[in-house]
C-alpha positions as CSV (number, residue, x, y, z in Angstrom):
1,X,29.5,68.0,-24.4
2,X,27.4,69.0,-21.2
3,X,23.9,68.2,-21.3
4,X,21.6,69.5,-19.8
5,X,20.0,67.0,-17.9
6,X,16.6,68.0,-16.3
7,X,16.5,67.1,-12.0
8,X,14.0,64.9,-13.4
9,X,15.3,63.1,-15.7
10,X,18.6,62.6,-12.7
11,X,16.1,61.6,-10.2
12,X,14.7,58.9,-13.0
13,X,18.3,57.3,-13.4
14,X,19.2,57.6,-10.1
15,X,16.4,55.7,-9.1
16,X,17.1,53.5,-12.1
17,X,20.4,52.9,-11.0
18,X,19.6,52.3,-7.4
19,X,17.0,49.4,-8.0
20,X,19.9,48.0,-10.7
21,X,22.5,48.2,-7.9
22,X,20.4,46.8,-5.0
23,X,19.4,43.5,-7.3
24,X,23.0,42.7,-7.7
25,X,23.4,43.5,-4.0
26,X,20.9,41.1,-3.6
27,X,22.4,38.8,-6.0
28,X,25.9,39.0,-4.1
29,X,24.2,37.7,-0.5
30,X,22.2,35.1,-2.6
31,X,25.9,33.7,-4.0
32,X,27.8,34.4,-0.8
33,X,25.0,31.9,1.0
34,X,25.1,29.6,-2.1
35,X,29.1,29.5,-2.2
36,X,28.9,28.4,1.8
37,X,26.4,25.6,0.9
38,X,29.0,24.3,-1.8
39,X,31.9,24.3,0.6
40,X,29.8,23.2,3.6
41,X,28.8,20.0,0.6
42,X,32.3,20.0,-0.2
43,X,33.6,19.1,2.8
44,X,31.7,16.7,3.6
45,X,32.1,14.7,0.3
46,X,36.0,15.2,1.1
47,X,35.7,13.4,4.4
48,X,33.5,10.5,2.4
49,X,36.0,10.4,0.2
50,X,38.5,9.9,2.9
51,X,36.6,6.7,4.4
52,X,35.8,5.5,1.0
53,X,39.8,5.6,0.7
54,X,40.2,3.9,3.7
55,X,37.5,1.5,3.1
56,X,38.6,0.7,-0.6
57,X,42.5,0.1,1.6
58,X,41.3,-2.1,3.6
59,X,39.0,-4.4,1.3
60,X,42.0,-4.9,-1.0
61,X,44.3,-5.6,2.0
62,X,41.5,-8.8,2.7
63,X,41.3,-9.3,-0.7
64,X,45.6,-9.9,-1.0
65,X,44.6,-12.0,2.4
66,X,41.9,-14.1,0.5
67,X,44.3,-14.6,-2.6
68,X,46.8,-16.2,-0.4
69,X,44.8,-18.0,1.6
70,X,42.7,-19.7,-2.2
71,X,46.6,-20.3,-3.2
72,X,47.5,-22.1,0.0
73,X,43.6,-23.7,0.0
74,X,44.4,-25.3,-3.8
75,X,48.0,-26.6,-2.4
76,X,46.0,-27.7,0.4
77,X,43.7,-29.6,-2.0
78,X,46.6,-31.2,-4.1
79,X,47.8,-33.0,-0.8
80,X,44.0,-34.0,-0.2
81,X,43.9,-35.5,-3.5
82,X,47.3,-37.4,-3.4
83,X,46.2,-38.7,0.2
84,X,43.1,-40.2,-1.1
85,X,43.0,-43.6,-2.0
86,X,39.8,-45.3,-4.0
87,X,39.4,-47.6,-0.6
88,X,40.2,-45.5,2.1
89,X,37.8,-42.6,1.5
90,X,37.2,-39.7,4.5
91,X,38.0,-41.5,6.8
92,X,41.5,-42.1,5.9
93,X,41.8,-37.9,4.9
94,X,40.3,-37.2,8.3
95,X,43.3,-39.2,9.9
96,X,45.7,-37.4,7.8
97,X,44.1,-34.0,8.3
98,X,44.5,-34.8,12.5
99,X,48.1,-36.1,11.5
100,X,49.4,-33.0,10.0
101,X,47.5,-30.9,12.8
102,X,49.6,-32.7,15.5
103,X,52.8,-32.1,13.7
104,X,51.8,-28.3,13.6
105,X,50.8,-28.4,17.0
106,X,54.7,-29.9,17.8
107,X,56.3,-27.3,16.2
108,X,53.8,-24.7,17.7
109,X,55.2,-25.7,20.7
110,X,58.7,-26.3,19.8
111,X,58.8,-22.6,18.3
112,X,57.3,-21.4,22.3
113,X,59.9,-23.6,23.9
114,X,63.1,-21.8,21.9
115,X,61.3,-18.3,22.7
């Protein structure tokens, strides 16, 4: 089963085989550089993520905010339309808008007083 292979023919594969070995060599450094890159990228798109997290938190905490604040607008607008009368117009609304502001003012300072 021994052949008899000529120095020649050794020196041939040998060389063969060195050039095959130094291209995936070669290959190794290219996707050892290529594999930092991706975690280099990757690391950066987690920290985006992150803030888009945070972002995407926050906007639907205003958004809860805004929701309450359209509810308590529309019961604010029912009172506004059972306070107007066909005669009395803005002004009379402006008097009861100032009304209810001095009554929240009073207990504003009703609540400081018992603190």
């Amino acid at each position: 089963m021994a052949q008899n292979i000529s120095q020649k023919d050794l020196k041939t594969i040998l060389v063969a085989f060195d050039a095959k070995l130094q291209i995936l060599l070669n290959e190794q450094t290219r996707l050892k550089w290529e594999m930092k890159d991706l975690k280099e990228k990757n690391q950066v798109l987690k920290e985006e993520n992150a803030r888009f997290k945070a972002e995407y938190q926050e906007i639907k905490k205003k958004h809860r905010q805004l929701e309450r604040d359209f509810n308590r607008s529309r019961f604010f607008a029912k009172i506004v339309t059972n306070k107007l009368t066909p005669t009395g117009g803005i002004s009379e609304l402006k008097e009861v808008i100032d009304h209810y502001i001095q009554d929240i003012d009073a207990v504003i300072l009703k609540l400081k007083q018992t603190l």
